[in-house]
C-alpha positions in Angstrom: 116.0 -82.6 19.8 112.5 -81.2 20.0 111.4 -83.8 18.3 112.7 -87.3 19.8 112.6 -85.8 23.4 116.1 -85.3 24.3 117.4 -82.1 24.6 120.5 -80.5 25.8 121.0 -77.2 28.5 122.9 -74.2 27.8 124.4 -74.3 31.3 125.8 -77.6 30.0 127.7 -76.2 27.4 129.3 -73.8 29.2 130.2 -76.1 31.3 132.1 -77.8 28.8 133.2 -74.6 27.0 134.5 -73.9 30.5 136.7 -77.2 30.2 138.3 -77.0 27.2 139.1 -73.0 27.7 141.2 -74.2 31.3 142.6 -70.8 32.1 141.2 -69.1 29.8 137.8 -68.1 31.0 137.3 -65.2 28.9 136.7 -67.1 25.9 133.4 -68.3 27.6 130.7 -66.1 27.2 128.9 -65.2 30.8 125.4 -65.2 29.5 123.5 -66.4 26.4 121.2 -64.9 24.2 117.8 -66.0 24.0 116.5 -64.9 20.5 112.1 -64.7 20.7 110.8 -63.6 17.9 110.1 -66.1 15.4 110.7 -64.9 11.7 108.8 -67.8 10.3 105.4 -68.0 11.3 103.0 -64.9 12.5 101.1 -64.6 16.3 98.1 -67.0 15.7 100.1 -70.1 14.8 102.9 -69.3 17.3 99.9 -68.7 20.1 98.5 -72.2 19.2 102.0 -73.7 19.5 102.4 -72.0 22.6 99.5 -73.1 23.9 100.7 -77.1 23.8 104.0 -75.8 25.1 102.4 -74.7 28.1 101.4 -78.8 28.6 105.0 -79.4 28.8 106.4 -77.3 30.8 104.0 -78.2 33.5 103.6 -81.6 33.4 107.0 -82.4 31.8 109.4 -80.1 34.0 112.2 -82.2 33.4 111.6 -82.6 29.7 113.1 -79.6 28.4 113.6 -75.8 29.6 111.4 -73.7 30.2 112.4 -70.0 27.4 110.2 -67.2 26.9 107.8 -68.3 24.2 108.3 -67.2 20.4 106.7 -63.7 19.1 105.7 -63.1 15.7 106.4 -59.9 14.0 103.5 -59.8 12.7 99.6 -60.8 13.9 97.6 -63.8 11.7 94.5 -65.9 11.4 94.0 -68.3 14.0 94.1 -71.8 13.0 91.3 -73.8 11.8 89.8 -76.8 12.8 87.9 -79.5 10.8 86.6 -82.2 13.1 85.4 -85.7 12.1 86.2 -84.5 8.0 85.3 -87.2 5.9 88.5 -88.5 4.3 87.1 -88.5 0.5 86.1 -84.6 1.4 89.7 -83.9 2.2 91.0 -85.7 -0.9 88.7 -83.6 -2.8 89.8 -80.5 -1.1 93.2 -81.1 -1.8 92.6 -81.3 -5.4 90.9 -78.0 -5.3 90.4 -75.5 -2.7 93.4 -76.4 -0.9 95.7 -77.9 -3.3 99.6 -77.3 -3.0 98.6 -77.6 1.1 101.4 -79.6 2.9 100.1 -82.4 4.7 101.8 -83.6 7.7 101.0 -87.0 9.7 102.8 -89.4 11.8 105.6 -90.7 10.3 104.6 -94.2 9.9 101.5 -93.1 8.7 102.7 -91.1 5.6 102.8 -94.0 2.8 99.4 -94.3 3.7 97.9 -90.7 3.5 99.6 -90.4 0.3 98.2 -93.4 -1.2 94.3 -92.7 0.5 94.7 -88.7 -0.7 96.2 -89.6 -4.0 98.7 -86.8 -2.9 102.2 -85.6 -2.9 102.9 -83.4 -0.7 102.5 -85.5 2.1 105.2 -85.4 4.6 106.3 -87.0 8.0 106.4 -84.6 10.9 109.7 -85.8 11.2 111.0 -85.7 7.9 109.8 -82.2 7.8 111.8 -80.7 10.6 113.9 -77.6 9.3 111.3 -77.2 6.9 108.6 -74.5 6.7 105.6 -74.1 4.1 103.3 -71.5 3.4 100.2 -73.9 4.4 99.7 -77.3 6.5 97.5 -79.1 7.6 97.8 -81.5 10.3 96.0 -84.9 9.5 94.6 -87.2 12.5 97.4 -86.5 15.0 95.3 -87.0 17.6 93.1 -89.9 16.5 96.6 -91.6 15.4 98.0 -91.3 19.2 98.4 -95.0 20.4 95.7 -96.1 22.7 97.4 -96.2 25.6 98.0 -92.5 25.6 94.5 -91.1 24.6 93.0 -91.0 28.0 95.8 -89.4 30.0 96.4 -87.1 26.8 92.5 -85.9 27.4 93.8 -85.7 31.2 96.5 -83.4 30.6 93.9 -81.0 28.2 91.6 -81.4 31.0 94.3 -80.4 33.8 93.0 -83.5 35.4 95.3 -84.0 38.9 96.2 -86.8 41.0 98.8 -88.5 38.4 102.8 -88.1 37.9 102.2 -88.0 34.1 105.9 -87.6 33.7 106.8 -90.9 35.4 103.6 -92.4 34.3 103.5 -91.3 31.1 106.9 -90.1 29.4 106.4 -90.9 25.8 103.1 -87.6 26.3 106.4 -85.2 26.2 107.7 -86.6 23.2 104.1 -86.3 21.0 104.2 -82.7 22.5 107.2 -81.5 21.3 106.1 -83.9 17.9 103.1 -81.5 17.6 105.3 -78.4 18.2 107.4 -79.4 15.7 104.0 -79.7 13.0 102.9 -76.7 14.3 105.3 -74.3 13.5 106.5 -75.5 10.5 103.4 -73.4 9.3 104.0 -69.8 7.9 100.6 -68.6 6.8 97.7 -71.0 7.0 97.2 -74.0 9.7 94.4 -76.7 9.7 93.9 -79.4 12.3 92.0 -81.9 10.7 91.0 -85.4 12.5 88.8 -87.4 10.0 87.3 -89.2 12.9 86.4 -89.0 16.5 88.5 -89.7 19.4 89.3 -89.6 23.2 92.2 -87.5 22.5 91.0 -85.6 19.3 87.4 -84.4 21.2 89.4 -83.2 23.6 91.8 -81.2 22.1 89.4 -79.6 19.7 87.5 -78.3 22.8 90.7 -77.3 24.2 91.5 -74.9 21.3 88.1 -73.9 19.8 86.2 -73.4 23.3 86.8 -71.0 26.2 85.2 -74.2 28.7 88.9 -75.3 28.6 91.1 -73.4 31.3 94.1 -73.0 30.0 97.6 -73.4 32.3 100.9 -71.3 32.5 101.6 -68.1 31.5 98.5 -67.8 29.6 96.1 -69.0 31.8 92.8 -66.6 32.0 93.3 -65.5 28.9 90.3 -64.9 26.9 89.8 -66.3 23.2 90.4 -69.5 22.0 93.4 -71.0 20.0 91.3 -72.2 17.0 88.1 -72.0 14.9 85.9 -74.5 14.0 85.7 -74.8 10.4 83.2 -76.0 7.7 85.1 -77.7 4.4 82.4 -75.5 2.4 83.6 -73.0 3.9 87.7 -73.0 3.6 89.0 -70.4 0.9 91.0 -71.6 -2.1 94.6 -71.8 -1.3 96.0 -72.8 -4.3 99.7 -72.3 -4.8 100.8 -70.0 -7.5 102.7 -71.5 -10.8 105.9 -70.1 -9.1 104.9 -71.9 -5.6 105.0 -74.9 -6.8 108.2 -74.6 -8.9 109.9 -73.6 -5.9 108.7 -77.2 -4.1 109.1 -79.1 -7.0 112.7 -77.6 -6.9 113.4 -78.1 -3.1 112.1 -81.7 -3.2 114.3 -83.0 -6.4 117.4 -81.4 -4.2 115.9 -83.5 -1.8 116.1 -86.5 -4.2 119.5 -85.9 -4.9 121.2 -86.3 -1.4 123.8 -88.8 -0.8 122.8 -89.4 2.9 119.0 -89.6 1.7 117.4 -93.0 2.2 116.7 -94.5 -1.4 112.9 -94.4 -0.8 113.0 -91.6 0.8 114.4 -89.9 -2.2 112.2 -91.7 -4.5 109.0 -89.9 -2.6 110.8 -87.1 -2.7 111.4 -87.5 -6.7 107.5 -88.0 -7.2 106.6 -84.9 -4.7 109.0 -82.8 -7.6 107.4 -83.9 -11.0 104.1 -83.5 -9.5 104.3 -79.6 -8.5 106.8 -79.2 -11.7 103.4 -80.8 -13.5 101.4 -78.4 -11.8 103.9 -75.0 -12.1 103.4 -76.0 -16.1 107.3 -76.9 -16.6 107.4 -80.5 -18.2 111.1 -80.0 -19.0 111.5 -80.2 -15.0 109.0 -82.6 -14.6 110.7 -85.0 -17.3 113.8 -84.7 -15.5 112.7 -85.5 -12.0 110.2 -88.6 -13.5 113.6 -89.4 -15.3 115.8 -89.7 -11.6 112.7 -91.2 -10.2 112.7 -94.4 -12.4 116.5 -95.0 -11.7 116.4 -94.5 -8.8 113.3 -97.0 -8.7 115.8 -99.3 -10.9 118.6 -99.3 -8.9 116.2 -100.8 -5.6 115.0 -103.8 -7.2 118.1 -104.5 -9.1 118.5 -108.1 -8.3 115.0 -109.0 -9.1 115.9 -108.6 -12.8 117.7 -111.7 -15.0 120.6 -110.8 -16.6 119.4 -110.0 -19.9 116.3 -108.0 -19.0 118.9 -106.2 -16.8 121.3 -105.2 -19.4 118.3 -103.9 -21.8 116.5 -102.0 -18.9 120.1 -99.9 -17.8 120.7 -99.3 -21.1 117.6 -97.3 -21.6 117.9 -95.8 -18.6 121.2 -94.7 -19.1 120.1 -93.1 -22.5 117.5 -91.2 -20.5 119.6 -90.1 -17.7 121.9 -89.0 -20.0 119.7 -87.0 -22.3 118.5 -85.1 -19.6 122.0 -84.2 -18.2 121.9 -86.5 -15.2 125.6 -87.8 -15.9 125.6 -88.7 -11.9 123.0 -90.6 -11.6 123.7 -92.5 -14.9 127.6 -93.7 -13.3 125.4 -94.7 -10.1 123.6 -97.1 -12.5 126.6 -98.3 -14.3 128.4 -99.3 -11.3 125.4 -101.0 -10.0 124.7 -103.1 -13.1 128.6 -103.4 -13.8 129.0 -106.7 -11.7 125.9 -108.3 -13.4 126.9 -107.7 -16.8 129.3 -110.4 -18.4 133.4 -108.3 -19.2 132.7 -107.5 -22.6 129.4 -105.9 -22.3 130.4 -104.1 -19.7 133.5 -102.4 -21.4 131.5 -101.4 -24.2 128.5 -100.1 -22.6 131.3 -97.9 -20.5 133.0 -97.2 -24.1 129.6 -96.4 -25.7 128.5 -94.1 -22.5 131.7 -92.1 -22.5 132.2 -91.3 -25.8 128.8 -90.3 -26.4 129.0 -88.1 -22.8 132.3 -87.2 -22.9 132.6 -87.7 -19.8 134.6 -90.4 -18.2 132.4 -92.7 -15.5 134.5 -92.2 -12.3 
């Protein structure tokens, strides 16, 4: 995939589509389609993408295939860069001027942006794949690169010769195609934002804000630059509409609701949803997700309740799952209390539940 570094070839595939047909090589189409205009995001974010894509293709040849880049339909601001933001500047942006922004950061780094930005919508580049919002913001990607990578990352900017960065260097294609991924989950509005300096950070915000980087491929000699510097006084309110944030509230309590969904990945997901239902002015929502939330929280730490704080706690939460219609989740927390819980509580807590649902806990 584009974003652990593996990747697959479409000559592969017919190759195999040419095995399983035998003798039947009509059913394998003799050329594919290569679709280039990108639907998602406009011409200055898909430029900017583009521009890192170019890294890849010539220092990691092997890494993936080289397509004709993405098109937008239609043109758009360059992205902005704030360099060496204070963090407690960015924390107040966010609650203002660029609140309902997605902020996306290394994966392991994402418990700790939301907890230092008091912040939701905070996302690992990762977890955010097949995702798209309307404005991100890309938090200390570069300063956040491990140390053994921020020299020959400046190298690579640079164009700096005389190393085989893909034998010396593999894990570089894998934070490019990382970035990629960042980058073009954008639709509308894209911030770089590095909250400090760095070997790797100074040199990429040269690379896209200055014309004294040369850039390489396709695109090389072509005037402008990739980015602008930015000044935080300076950035214009972005606030998400009332509507906005429903729709993210809505999309992360689906989210939340996911079998396959890690448990605390779903719990994040849970808070994410009664913060923008809080913020799109629907408390019935909000309720309902803080509701899901707290059992889900429940069900976690289970066995670090004694039995008869456990029975009271389920109880309750039962009630509240129940009165907000979350029948589901409340037969998740019966069956995970039911082996705690001595015969005869459990049959009448099932008897009381039921009857009062009428609906049978299967």
């Amino acid at each position: 995939s584009v974003v652990e570094g593996t990747d697959f070839r479409f000559e592969e595939i017919r190759s195999v589509g040419h095995f399983v047909a035998g003798e039947q090589r009509r059913l394998v189409p003799n050329k594919y389609m290569t679709v280039t205009v990108n639907f998602r995001s406009h011409s200055g974010v898909l430029n900017c993408a583009g521009g890192f894509l170019d890294f890849l293709f010539h220092f990691f040849p092997s890494s993936a295939k080289a397509l004709k880049k993405d098109y937008g339909l239609f043109q758009g601001s360059r992205p902005s860069v704030l360099h060496k933001l204070d963090a407690k500047m960015l924390k107040a942006l966010l609650a203002d001027k660029l609140m309902g922004a997605i902020v996306l950061v290394h994966d392991d780094s994402a418990v700790y942006w939301r907890r230092a930005l008091d912040y939701s919508l905070v996302y690992g580049i990762r977890e955010a794949k097949g995702l798209e919002f309307k404005t991100i913001i890309l938090l200390d990607f570069f300063s956040e690169l491990p140390a053994s990578l921020q020299k020959p990352w400046r190298n690579i900017i640079f164009n700096r010769p005389g190393v085989d960065y893909e034998a010396d260097y593999p894990l570089l294609s894998t934070y490019l195609k990382l970035l990629y991924t960042g980058i073009t989950r954008c639709i509308e509005r894209l911030f770089f934002v590095e909250t400090k300096g760095s070997t790797a950070g100074d040199a990429t915000v040269r690379f896209l804000t200055t014309n004294t980087v040369k850039r390489i491929g396709a695109d090389a000699g072509k005037a402008g630059t990739l980015a602008t510097r930015a000044n935080a006084t300076d950035v214009e309110a972005l606030s998400m509409t009332a509507d906005e944030f429903l729709t993210e509230g809505l999309n992360s309590a689906e989210a939340g609701e996911l079998d396959e969904v890690e448990i605390g990945l779903a719990i994040s997901a849970l808070a994410r949803a009664v913060w923008c239902f809080e913020r799109a002015g629907n408390p019935k929502l909000a309720s309902k997700a803080r509701a899901h939330k707290i059992s889900l929280e429940f069900r976690r730490g289970i066995e670090e309740f004694d039995n008869n704080h456990l029975e009271t706690r389920a109880a309750r939460i039962m009630e509240s799952l129940k009165s907000e219609g979350l029948v589901r989740e409340m037969n998740s927390v019966f069956y995970s209390v039911r082996p705690f819980l001595p015969q005869y509580t459990g049959e009448e807590l099932e008897k009381h539940l039921t009857s009062r649902a009428y609906i049978p806990l299967v």
